[in-house]
C-alpha positions in Angstrom: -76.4 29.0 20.4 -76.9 28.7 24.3 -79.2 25.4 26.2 -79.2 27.6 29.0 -79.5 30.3 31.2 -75.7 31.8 31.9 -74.3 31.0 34.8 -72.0 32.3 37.9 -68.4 31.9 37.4 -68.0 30.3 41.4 -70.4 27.7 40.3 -67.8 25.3 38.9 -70.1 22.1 38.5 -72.6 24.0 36.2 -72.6 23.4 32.6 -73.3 26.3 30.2 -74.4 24.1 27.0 -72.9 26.3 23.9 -74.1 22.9 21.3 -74.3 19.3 20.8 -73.7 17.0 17.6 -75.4 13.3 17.3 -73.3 10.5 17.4 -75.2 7.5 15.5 -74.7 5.0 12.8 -76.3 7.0 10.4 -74.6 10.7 11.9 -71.6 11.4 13.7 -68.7 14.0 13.9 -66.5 12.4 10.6 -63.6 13.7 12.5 -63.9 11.1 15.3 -63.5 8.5 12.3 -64.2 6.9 9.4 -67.3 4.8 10.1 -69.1 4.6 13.7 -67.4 2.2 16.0 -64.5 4.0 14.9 -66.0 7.5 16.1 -67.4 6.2 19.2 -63.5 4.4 20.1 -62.7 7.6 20.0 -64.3 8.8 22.7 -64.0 5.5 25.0 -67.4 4.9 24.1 -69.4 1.3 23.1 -71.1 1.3 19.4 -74.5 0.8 20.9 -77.2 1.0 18.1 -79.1 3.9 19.7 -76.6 6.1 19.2 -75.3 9.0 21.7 -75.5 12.7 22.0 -72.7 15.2 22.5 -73.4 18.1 24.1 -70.6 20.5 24.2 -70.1 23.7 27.2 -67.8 25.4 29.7 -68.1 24.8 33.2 -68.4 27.7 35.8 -64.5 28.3 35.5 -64.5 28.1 31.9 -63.1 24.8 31.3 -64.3 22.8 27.9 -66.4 20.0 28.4 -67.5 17.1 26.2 -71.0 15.5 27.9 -72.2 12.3 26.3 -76.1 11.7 26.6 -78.1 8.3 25.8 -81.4 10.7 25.2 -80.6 11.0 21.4 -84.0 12.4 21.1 -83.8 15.6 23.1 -80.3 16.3 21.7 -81.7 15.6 18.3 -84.8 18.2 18.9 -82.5 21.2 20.2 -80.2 20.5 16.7 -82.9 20.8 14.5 -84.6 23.9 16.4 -81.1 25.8 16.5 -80.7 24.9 13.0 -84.4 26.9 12.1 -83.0 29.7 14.2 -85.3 29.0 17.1 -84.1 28.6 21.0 -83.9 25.6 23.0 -83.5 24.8 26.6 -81.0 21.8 26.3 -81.0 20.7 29.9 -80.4 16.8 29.8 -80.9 15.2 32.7 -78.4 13.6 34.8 -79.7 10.3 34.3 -78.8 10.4 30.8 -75.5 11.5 31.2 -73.3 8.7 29.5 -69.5 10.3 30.5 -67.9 13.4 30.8 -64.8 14.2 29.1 -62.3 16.8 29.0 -62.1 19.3 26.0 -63.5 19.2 22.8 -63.1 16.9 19.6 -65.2 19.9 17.6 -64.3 23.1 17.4 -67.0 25.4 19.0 -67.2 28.8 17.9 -69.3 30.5 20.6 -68.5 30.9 24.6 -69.8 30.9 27.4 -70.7 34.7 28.7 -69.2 35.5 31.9 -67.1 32.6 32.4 -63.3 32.4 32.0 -62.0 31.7 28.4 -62.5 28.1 27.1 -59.6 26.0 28.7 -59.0 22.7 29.4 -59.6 21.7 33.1 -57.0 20.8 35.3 -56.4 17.3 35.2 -56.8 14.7 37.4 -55.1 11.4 38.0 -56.4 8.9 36.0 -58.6 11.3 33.7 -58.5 10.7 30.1 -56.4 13.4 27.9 -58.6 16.6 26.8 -59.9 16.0 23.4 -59.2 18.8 21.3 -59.9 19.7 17.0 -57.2 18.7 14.4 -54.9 21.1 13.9 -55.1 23.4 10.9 -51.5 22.5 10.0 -50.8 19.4 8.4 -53.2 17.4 6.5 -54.3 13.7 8.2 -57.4 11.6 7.9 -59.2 14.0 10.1 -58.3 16.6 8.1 -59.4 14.7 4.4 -62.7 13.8 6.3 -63.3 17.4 7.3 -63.0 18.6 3.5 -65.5 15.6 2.8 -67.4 17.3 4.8 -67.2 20.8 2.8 -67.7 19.4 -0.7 -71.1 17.7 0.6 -71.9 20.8 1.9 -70.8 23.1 -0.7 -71.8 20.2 -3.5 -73.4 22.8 -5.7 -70.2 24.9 -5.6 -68.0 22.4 -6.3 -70.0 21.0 -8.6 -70.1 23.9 -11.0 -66.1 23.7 -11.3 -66.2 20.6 -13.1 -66.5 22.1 -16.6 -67.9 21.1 -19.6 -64.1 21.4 -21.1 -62.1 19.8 -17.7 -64.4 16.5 -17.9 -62.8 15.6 -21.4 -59.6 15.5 -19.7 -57.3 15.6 -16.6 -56.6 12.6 -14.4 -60.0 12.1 -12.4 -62.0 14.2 -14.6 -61.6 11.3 -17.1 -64.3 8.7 -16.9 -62.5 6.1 -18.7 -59.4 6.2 -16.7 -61.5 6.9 -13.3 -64.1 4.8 -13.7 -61.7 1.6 -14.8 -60.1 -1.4 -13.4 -57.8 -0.9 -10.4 -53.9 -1.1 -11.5 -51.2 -1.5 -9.5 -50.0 1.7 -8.0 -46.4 3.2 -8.7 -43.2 3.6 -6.1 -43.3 6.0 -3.9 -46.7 6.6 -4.2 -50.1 6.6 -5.7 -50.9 9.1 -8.3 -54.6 10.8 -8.6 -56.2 8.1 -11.6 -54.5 5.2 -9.7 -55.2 6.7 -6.0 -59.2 7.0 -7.5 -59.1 3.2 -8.9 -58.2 2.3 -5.6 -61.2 4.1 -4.0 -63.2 2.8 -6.2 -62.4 -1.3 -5.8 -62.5 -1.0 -2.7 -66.3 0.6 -2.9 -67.3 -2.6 -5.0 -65.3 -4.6 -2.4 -67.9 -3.0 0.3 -70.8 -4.6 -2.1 -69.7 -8.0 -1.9 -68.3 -7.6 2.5 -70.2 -4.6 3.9 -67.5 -2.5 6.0 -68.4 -1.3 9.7 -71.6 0.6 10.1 -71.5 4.5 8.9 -69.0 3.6 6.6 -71.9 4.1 3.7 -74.0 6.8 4.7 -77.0 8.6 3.2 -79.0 12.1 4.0 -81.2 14.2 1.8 -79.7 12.4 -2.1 -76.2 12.6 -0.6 -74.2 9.8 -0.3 -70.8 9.8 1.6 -68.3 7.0 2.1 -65.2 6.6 4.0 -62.1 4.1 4.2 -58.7 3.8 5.2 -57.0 6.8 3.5 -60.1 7.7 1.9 -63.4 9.5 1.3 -66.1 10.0 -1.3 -68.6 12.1 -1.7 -71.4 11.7 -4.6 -75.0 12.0 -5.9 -76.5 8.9 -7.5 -77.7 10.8 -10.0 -74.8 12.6 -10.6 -71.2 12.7 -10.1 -68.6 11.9 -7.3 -65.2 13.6 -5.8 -62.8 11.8 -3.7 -60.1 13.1 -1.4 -57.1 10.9 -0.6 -54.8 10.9 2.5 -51.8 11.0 0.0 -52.9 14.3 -1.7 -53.1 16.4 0.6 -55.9 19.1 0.1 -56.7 17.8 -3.5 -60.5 16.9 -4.4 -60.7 14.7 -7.5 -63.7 14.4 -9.9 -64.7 11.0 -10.7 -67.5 11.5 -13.5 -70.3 9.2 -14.9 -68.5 6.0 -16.7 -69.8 3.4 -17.6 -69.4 1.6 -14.3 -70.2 4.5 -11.6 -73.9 4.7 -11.9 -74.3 0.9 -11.0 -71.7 1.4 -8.0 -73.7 5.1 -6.7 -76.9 2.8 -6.5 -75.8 -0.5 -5.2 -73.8 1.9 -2.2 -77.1 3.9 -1.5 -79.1 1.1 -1.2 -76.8 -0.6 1.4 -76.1 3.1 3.3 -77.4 3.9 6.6 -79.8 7.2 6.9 -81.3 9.0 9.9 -84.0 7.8 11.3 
């Protein structure tokens, strides 16, 4: 998707706009962090209530940019057009422009035609490193907040894998086990029910001192929830999987004890949603 027209390789201060992402309490890139002041430290920026927009292009000479806009509203309207399949002129004006940095957090899978392949641009002194996407080795909080991000996507899909048969067993597919009391976890390491009682403590601990806003967020009956070494993703009327920094790549099934439904409910209604 392109916010404008393309433009001529010697013209090195241009921006070709390829996309943009929100940054708000209520929406942000989950890789930048787990709740909002987190994501916005990331980029050098303040929490401000309003929110930001990223826009995302190449320069004339290629290079990857990251521009940070205060007019959430035009960024927000060229999101939701691209997203029905329909163009959009994103052409924020300078005025708005918040900061430019070097690279990008996101990876972007279009270019810029007839500029140089994306790049970082030549540094400067005193210019901030080039941000650039978590690697695909390795697993990190980045990475467990990214494959947050898939099962809320792909909720149906991952949804239908928790069988009738696996929810009367296995270690989070057991609502006893995962919807109990936290225990103390075992040397070296926390194992999946005890790494899910965790989670879940410190979800009730949110109840009683609410965490950093964006930590609890809700969109369209999805609620999502982050914390140090962990995520959750769930339906209040339904289930919820949790991904751990200690288990790499593992999603775990917490289904409906006795306790979960109270917890899903009291979390939505303290969540932040779009405006």
């Amino acid at each position: 998707m392109t916010g404008t027209d393309p433009i001529a390789e010697a013209d090195a201060d241009a921006l070709f706009v390829l996309t943009a992402a929100l940054l708000t309490p209520a929406r942000f890139p989950s890789v930048l962090g787990d709740d909002y002041p987190a994501a916005c430290a990331a980029l050098g920026l303040q929490p401000y209530a309003e929110g930001y927009g990223l826009v995302f292009g190449q320069d004339g000479l290629g290079a990857r940019w990251t521009v940070v806009v205060d007019d959430v509203s035009l960024v927000a309207v060229a999101i939701s057009s691209w997203d029905c399949g329909m163009a959009y002129d994103l052409s924020p004006d300078e005025n708005s422009v918040v900061a430019g940095l070097p690279g990008w957090p996101l990876p972007v899978a279009t270019v810029a035609p007839g500029v140089p392949a994306p790049h970082d641009p030549e540094p400067e002194e005193g210019d901030p490193a080039p941000l650039t996407p978590p690697s695909g080795e390795g697993w990190g909080p980045a990475h467990r907040r990214l494959g947050a991000d898939e099962v809320a996507l792909h909720w149906d899909t991952w949804r239908s894998r928790v069988s009738d048969a696996g929810r009367e067993s296995g270690h989070a597919d057991s609502a006893p086990a995962a919807d109990a009391a936290p225990a103390p976890a075992p040397a070296p390491g926390p194992g999946p029910d005890t790494g899910v009682r965790k989670v879940l403590a410190e979800l009730r601990g949110y109840l009683e001192e609410p965490p950093p806003v964006g930590r609890v967020r809700a969109d369209s009956g999805m609620l999502r929830a982050d914390g140090p070494g962990w995520s959750l993703v769930a339906r209040t009327d339904d289930m919820a999987f949790v991904l751990l920094d200690d288990l790499p790549r593992e999603v775990l099934p917490v289904i409906r004890g006795p306790r979960l439904p109270a917890l899903l409910e009291a979390l939505d209604a303290m969540a932040v949603r779009p405006a």
